[in-house]
N, C-alpha and C positions, 0 to 999 in steps of 0.2 A: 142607203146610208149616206147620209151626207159627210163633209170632210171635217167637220166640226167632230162627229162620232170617231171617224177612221183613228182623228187626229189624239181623242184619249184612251181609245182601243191601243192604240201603239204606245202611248207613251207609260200607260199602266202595264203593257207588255215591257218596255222599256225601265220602268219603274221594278218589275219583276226581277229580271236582269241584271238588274245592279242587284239588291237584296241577295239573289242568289252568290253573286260575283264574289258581294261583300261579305256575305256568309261563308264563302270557299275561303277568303282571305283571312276572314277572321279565324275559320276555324285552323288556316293553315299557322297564321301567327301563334292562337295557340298550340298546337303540337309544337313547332320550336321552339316555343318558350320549355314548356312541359321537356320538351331533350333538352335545352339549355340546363333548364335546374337539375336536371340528371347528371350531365355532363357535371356541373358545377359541382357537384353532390361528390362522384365519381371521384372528380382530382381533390376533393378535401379529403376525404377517406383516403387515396391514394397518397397526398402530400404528408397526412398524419402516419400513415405505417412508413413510409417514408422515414419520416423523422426518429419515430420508435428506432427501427434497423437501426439507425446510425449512430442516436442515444446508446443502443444496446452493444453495438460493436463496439463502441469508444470505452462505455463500460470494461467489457471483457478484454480491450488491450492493455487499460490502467491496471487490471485484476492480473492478468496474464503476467505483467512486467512487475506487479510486487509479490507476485508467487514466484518469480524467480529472483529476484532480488532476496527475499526471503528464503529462498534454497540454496545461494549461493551465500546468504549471511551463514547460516545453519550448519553448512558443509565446512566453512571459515574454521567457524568456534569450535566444532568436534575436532580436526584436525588439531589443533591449538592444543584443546583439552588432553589429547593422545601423547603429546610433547611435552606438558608440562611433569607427570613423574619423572619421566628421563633428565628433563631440567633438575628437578631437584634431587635425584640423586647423585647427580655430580658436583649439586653443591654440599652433597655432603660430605663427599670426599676432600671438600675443602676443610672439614673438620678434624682428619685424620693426618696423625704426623706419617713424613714421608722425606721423602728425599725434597731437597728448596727449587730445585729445579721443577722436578714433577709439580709439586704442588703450586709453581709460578704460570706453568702450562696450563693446569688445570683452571687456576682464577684467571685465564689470559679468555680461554674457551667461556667462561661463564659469562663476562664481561661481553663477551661477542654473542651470546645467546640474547642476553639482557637488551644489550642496542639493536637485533635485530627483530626480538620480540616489540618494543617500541615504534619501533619503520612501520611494523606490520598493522600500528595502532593498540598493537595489548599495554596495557598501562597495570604496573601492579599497586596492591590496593594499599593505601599509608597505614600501618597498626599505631596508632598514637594512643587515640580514643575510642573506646566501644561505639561500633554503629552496626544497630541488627540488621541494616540492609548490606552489611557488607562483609561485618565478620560472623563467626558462628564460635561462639563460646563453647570450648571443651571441658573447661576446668576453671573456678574458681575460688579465690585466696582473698581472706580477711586480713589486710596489713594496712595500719597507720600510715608509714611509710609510704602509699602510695596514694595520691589521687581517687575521685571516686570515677569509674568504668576507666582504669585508665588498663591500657595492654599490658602485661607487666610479660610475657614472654608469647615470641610465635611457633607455634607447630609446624605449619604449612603457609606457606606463601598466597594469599589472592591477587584474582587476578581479574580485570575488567576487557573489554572490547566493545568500542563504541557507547559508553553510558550502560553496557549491562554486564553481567556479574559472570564472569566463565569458571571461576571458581571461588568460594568462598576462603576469604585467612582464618584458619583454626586457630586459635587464641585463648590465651587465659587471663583473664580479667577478674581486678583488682577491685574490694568494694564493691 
């Protein structure tokens, strides 16, 4: 063999070599690509429940704190509710004659019921004019003399707490 042979025997050997080499590297390039987009793949699924959880926790503290908000309005109003008979039967002893002293004691205590129902936020409901979100008609009278829906007498006192209704004013309404 002369050195001309030797010399493409080798380098087609040589020529091999690389092909192989660059076949190992290619195929190693692809398998980490191939784990790269897995990898990649892996933390968007991962970053998405991710985010869910924390949507969904935030969720349920917003939820958690106006079911208690909500439970502590609720427990507010029935409390309230349980006091206002007792309110009003002391004002009706304001209607009863009695001794001036008693009956000054008596309006002294109502008056202090009244401002600290107010403190508390209870606002009671104005009878001027019929409004069915507020009062509840018991009884009505056909009189000239009066305005059309105007209140012409109250039965029961209403009573609000924060824009809602704790108890309705029974009322008798005119026209």
């Amino acid at each position: 063999m002369n050195e001309e042979n030797v010399n493409e025997v080798s380098s087609a050997e040589n020529n091999e070599a690389e092909e192989k080499e660059t076949n190992k590297v290619s195929k190693k390039e692809k398998k980490e690509a191939s784990e790269l987009e897995k990898t990649k793949l892996q933390l968007a699924e991962m970053s998405d429940k991710y985010l869910r959880v924390l949507a969904e926790y935030d969720n349920f503290r917003k939820r958690t704190i106006k079911e208690r908000d909500g439970i502590y309005g609720d427990a507010y109003v029935d409390c309230i509710k349980n006091l206002l008979p007792v309110i009003d039967n002391i004002e009706r002893i304001l209607t009863l004659d009695g001794e001036p002293q008693f009956v000054e004691g008596v309006r002294l205590i109502v008056k202090q019921m009244h401002e600290t129902l107010n403190k508390m936020g209870v606002q009671e409901i104005e009878c001027k004019t019929f409004d069915l979100n507020l009062h509840n008609a018991v009884m009505h009278i056909d009189d000239e003399a009066y305005g059309e829906n105007e209140i012409v007498e109250v039965f029961q006192k209403g009573y609000t707490y924060g824009g809602k209704v704790i108890r309705y004013a029974m009322v008798k309404v005119a026209n």
